[in-house]
C-alpha positions in Angstrom: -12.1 -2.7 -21.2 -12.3 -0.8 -17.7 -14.9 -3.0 -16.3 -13.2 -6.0 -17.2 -9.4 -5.5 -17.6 -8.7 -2.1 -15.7 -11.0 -2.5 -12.7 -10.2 -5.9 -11.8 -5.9 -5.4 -12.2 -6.1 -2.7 -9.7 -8.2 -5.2 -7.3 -5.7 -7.5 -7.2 -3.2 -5.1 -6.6 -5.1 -3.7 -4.3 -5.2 -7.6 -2.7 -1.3 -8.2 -3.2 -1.0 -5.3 -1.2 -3.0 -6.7 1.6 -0.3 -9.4 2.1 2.1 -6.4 4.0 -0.8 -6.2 6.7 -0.4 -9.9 7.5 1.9 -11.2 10.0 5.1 -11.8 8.9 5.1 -15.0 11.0 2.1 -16.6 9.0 3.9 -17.9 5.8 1.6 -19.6 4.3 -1.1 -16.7 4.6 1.1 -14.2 3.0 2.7 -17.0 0.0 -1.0 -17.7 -0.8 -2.0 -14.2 -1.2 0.9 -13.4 -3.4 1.0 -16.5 -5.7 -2.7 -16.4 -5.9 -2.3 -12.9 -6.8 0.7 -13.2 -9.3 -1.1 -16.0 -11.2 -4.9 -14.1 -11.5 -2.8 -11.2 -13.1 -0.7 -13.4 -15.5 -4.6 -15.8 -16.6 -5.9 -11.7 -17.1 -3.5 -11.2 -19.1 -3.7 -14.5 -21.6 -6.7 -13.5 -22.1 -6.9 -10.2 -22.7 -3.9 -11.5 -25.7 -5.9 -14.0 -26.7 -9.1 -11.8 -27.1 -7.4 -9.1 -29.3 -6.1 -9.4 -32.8 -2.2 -10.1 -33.4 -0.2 -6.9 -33.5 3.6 -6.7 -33.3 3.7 -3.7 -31.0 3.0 -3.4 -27.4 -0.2 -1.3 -26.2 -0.7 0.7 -23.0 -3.2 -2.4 -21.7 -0.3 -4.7 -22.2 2.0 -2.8 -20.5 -0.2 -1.7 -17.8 -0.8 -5.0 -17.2 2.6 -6.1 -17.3 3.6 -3.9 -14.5 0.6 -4.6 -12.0 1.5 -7.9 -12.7 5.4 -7.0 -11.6 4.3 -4.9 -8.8 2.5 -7.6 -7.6 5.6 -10.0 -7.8 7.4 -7.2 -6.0 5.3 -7.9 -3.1 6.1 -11.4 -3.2 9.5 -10.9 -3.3 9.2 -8.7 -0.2 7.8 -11.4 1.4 11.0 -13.3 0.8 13.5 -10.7 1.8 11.0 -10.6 5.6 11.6 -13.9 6.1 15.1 -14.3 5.5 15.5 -11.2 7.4 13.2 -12.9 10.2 15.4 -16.2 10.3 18.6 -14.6 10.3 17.6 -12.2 13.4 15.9 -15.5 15.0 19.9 -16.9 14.8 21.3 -14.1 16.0 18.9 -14.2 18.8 20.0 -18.0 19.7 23.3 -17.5 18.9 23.5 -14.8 21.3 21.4 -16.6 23.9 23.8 -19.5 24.0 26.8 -17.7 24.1 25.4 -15.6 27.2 24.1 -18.8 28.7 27.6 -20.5 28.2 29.4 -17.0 29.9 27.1 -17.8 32.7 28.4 -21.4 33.3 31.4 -20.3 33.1 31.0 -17.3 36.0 29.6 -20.1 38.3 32.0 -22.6 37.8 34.8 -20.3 39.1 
């Protein structure tokens, strides 16, 4: 199990965490990295359920697994909340930028 289940979950966390060292400004970079991520965790996981026998109780893989695999949407999510943050400052900016431009005008017309 560590060569194939343990080994290979922390490398892709390892990887999801890459996506805080790209720029902000390159979406699709850092939405590619995270997706990519998310969805290599979640196929790991199918078939590490697929592979062992039906049980009605959770096991420490499963639950490891299930929080790599929320970790890593964590970093996605992140992602989000940059962007957002990164628009709204971008309409402050041109808000602000207008409003100065238009105080301006207004100074030379009198």
């Amino acid at each position: 199990w560590l060569v194939f289940t343990i080994i290979p979950t922390v490398l892709l966390w390892l990887i999801s965490y890459a996506g805080f060292y790209i720029d902000p400004q390159s979406a699709p970079a850092r939405a590619t990295l995270g997706s990519v991520t998310v969805l290599s965790l979640v196929t790991l996981n199918n078939a590490i359920l697929t592979s062992l026998p039906p049980i009605n109780y959770s096991t420490t893989l499963s639950i490891y697994i299930l929080t790599t695999m929320g970790l890593a949407c964590l970093h996605l999510m992140e992602y989000g909340l940059v962007n957002y943050g990164m628009r709204q400052a971008k309409k402050l900016r041109e808000a602000q930028y207008k409003r100065d431009a238009d105080a301006v005008a207004m100074r030379s017309e009198e």
